[in-house]
Each structure stands twice: as C-alpha cells, then as structure tokens.
MMTF fields as JSON, N, C-alpha, C and O atoms, coordinates in Angstrom:
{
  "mmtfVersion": "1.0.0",
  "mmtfProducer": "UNKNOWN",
  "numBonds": 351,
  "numAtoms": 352,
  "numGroups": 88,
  "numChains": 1,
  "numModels": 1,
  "chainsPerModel": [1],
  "groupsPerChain": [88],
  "chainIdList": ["A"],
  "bondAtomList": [4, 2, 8, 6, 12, 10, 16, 14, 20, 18, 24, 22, 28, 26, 32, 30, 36, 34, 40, 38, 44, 42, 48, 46, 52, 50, 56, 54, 60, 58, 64, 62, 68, 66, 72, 70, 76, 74, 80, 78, 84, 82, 88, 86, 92, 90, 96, 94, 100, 98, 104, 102, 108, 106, 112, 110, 116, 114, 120, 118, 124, 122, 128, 126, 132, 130, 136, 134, 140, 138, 144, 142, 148, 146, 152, 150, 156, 154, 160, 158, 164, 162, 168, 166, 172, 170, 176, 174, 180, 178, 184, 182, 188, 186, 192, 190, 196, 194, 200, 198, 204, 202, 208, 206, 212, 210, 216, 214, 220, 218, 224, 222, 228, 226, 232, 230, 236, 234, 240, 238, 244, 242, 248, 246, 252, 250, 256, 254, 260, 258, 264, 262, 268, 266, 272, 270, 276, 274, 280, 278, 284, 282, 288, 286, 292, 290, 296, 294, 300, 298, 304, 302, 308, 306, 312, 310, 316, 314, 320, 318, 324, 322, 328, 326, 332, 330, 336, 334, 340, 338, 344, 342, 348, 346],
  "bondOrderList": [1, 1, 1, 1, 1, 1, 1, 1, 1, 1, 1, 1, 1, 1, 1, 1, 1, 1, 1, 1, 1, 1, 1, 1, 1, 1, 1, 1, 1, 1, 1, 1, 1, 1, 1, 1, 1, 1, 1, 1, 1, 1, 1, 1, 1, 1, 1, 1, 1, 1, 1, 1, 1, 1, 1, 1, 1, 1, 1, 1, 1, 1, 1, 1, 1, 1, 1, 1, 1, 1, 1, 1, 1, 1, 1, 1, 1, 1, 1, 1, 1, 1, 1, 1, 1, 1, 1],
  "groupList": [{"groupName": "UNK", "atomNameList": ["N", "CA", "C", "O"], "elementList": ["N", "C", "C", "O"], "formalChargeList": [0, 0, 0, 0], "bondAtomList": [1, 0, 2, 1, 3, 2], "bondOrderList": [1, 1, 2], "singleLetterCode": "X", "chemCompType": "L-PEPTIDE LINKING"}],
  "groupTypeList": [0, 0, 0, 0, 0, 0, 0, 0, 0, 0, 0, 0, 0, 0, 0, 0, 0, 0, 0, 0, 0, 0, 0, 0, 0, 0, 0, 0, 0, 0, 0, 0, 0, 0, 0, 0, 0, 0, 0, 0, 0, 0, 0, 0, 0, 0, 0, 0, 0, 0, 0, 0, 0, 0, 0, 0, 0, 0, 0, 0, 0, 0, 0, 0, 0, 0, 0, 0, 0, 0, 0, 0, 0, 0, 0, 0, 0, 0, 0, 0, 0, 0, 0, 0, 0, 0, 0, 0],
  "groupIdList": [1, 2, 3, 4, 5, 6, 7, 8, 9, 10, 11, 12, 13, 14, 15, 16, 17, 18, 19, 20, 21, 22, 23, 24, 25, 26, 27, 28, 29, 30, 31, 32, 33, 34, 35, 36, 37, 38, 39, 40, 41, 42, 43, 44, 45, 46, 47, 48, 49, 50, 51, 52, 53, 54, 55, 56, 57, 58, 59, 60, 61, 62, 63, 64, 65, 66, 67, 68, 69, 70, 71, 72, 73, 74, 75, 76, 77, 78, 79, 80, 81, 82, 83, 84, 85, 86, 87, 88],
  "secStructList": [7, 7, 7, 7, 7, 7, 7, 3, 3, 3, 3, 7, 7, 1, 1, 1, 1, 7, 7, 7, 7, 3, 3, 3, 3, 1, 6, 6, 6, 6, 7, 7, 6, 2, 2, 2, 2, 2, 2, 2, 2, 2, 2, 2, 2, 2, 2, 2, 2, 2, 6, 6, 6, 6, 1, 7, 6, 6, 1, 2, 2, 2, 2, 2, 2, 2, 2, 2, 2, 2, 2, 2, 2, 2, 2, 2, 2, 2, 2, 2, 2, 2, 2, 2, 2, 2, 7, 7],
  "xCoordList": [-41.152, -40.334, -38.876, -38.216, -38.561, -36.954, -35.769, -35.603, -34.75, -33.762, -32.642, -31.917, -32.534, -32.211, -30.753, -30.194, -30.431, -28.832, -27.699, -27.473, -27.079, -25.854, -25.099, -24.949, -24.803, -24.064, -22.764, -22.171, -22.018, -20.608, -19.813, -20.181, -18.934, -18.029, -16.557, -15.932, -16.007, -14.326, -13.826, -14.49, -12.975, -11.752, -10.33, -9.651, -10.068, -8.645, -7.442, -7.265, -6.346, -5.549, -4.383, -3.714, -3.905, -2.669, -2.503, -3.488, -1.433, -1.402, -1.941, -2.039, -2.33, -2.801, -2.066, -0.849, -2.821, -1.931, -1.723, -0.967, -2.151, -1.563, -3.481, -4.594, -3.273, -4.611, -4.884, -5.42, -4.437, -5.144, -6.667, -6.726, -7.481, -9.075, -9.171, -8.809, -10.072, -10.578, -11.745, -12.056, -12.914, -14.282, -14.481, -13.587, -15.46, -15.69, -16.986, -17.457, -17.53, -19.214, -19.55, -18.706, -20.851, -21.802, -21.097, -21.002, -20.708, -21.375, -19.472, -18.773, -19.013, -17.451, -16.89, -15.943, -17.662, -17.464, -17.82, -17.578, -18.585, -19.005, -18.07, -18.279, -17.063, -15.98, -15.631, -15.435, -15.506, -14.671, -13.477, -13.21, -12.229, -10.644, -10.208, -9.646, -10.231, -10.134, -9.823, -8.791, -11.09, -11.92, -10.792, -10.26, -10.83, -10.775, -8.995, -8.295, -8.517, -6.975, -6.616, -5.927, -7.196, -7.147, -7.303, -6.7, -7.951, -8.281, -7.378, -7.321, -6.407, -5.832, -4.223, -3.171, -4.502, -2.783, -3.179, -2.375, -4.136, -4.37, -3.981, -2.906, -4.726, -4.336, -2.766, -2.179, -2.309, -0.339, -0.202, 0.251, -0.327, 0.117, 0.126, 1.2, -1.367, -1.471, -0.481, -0.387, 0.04, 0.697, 2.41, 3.267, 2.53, 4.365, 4.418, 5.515, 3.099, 3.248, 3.607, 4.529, 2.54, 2.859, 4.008, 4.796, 4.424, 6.087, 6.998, 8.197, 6.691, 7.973, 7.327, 8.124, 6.563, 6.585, 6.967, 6.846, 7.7, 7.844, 9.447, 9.994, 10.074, 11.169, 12.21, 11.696, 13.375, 14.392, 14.389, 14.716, 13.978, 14.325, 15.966, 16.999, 15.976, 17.54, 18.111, 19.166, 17.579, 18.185, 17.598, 16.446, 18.365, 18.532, 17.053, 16.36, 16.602, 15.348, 13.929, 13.022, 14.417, 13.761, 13.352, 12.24, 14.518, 14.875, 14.452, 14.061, 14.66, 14.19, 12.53, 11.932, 11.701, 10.512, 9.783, 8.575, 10.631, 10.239, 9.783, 8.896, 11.189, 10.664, 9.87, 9.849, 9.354, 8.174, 6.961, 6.183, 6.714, 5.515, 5.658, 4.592, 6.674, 6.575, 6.129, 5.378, 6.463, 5.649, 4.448, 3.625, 4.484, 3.011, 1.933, 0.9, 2.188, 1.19, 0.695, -0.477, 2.353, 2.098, 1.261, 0.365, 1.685, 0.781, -0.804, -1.511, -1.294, -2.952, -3.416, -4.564, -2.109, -2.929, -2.902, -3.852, -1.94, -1.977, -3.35, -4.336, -3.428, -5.198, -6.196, -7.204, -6.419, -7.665, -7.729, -8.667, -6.719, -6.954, -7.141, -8.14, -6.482, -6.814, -8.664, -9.355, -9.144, -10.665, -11.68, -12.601, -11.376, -11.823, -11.794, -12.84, -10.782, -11.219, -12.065, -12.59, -11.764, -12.708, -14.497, -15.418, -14.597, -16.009, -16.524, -17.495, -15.909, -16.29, -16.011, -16.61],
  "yCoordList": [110.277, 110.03, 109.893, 110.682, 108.845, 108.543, 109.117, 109.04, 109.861, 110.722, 109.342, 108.888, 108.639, 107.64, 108.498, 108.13, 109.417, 109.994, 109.751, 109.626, 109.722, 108.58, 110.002, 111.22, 108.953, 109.965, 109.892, 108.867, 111.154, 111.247, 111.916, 112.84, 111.182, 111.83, 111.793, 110.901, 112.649, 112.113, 110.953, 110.324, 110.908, 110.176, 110.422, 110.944, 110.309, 110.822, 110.146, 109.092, 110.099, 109.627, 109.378, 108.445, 110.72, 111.221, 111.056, 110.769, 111.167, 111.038, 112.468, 113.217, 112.726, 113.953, 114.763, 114.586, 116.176, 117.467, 117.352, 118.202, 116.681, 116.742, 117.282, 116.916, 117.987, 118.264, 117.706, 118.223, 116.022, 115.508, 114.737, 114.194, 114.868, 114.055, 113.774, 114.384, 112.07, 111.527, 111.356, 110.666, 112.074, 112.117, 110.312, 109.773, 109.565, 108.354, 108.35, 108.696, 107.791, 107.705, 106.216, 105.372, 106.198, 105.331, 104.08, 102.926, 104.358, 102.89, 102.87, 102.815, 102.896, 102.87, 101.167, 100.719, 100.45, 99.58, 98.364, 97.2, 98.935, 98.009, 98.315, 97.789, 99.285, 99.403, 98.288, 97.375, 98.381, 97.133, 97.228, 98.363, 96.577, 96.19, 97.11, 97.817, 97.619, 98.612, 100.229, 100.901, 100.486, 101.244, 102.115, 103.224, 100.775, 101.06, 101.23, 101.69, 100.746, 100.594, 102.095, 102.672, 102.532, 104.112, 105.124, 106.125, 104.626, 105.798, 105.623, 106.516, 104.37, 104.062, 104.517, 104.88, 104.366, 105.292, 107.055, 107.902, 107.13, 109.219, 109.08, 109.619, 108.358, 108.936, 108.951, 109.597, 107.92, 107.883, 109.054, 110.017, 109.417, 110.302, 111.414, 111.995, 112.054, 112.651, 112.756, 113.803, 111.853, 112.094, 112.318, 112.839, 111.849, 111.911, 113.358, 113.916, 114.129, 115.232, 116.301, 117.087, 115.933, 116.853, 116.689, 117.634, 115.23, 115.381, 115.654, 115.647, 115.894, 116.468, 117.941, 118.418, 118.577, 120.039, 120.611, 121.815, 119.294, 119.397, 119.347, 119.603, 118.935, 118.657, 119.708, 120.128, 120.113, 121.08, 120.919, 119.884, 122.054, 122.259, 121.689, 122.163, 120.7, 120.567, 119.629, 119.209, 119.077, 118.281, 116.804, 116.704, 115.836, 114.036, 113.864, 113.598, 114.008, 113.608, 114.291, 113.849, 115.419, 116.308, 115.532, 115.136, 115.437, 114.415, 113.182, 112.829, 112.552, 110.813, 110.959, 110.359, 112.013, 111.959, 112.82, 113.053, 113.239, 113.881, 112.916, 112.988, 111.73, 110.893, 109.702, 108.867, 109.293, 108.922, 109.189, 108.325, 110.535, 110.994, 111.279, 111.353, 111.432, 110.953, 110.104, 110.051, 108.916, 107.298, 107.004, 106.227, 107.902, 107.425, 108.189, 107.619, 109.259, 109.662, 109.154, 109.126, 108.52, 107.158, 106.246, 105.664, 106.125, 104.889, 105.154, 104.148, 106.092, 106.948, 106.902, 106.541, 107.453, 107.541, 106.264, 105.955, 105.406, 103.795, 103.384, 103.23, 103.228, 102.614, 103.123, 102.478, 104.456, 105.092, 105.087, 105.247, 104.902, 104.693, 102.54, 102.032, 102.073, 100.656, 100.594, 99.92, 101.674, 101.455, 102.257, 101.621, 103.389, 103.306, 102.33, 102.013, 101.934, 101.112, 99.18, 98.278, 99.363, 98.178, 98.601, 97.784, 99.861, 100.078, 100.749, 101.505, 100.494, 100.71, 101.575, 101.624],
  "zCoordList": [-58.248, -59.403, -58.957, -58.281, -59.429, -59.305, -60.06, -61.277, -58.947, -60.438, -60.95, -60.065, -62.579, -62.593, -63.296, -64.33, -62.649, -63.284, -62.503, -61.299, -63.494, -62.468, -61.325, -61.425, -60.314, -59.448, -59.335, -59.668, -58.765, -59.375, -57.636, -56.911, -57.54, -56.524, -56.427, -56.999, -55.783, -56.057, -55.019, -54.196, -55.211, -54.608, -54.217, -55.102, -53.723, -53.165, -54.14, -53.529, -55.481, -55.707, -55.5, -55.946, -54.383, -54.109, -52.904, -52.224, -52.396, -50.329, -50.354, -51.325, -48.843, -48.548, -48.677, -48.727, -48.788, -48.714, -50.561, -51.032, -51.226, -52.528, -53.665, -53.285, -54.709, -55.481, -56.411, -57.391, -56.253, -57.321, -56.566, -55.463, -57.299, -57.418, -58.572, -59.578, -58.33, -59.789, -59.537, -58.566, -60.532, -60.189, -60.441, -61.092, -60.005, -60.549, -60.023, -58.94, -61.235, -61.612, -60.634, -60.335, -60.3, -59.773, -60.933, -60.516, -62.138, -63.387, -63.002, -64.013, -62.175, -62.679, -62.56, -63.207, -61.657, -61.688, -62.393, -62.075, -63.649, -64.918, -66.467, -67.56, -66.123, -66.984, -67.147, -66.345, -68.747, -69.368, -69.198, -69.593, -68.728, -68.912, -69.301, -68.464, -70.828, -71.45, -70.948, -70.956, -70.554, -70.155, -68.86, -68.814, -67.843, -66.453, -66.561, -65.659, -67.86, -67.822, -67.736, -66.895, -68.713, -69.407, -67.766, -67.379, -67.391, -66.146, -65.16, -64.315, -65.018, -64.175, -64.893, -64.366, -65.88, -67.135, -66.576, -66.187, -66.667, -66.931, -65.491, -65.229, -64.271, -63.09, -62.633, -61.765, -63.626, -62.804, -64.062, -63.443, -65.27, -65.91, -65.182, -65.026, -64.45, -63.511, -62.12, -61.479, -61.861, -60.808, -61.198, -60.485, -62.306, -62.344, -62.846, -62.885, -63.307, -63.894, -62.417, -62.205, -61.673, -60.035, -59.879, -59.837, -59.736, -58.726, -59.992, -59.714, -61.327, -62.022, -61.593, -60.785, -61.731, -61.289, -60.043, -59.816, -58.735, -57.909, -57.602, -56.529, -58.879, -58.938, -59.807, -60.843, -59.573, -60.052, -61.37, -61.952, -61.931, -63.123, -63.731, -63.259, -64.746, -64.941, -64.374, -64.85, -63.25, -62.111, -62.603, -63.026, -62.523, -62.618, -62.504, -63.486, -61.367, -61.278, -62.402, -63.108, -62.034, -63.233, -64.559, -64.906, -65.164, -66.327, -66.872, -67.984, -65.648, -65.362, -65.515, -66.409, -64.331, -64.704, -65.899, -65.888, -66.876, -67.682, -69.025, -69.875, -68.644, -69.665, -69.015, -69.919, -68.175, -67.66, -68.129, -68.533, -68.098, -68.344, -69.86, -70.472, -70.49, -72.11, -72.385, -73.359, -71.506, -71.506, -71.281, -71.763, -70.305, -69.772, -70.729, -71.081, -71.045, -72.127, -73.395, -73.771, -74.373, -74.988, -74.545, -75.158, -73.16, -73.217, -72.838, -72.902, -72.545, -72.765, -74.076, -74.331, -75.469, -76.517, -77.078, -77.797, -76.881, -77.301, -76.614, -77.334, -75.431, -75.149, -75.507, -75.219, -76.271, -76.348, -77.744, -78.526, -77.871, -79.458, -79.614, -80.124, -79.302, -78.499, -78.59, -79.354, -77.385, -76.746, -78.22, -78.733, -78.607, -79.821, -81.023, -81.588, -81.346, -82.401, -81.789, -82.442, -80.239, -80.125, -79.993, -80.013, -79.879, -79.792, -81.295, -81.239, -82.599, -83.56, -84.379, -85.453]
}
C-alpha cells in the first residue's frame, strides 16, 4: 500500500546562521499565482520582522523597518483576502 500523503520539508529562507524555515509541501509547485504570492509576502514579512528585532530600539533604521513591515503585513492581508474571495 502506497502512503498517498503529501510530504513536507523545509527550506532555508534566510542566509545562514539566521532561524527562519519555510515548511513547503510536495503540491507547492501547483500553487496558483495567488497562492504562491502570499507565501512569498509572509516570507519577506518574516524576514524584515528579524532584522527589525535586530536593530536599535529608536534608531533610523529601527523606524524605517518598522514601517516596512507595516507594509508588508498590509500587503499579506490585501492578498488573502484577494485569494479568499477568488476561491469563493
């Protein structure tokens, strides 16, 4: 008997030495546009969030990526709300 469940492994998103992983499924490469946009928004949301926690409280940079990731989160709930209303 064949196990027909999809299989799942990570991936590296970040340069090394860094803890981000994105699990991605066996079916990842039959994502619709949509779909694959969204995972590719969460993973940079994911990352400007590390290097603002990496950055001085208060400080220019601090700041700059604070409103980045204001953006970038907009722009997560703009596509998923986007990918919901195209799937019904």
């Amino acid at each position: 008997m064949t196990d027909k469940r999809p299989r799942f492994h990570s991936v590296d998103v970040f340069p090394s030495g860094s803890r981000g992983r994105r699990y991605v499924g066996a079916g990842d490469d039959g994502l619709d546009p949509i779909s694959r946009r969204l995972l590719n928004q969460i993973d940079e949301l994911r990352r400007l969030e590390l290097e603002r926690h990496r950055a001085a409280r208060d400080s220019d940079e601090f700041n700059d990526l604070a409103a980045k990731v204001e953006r970038a989160a907009r722009d997560v709930f703009d596509t998923a709300a986007l990918e919901k209303s195209n799937r019904g």
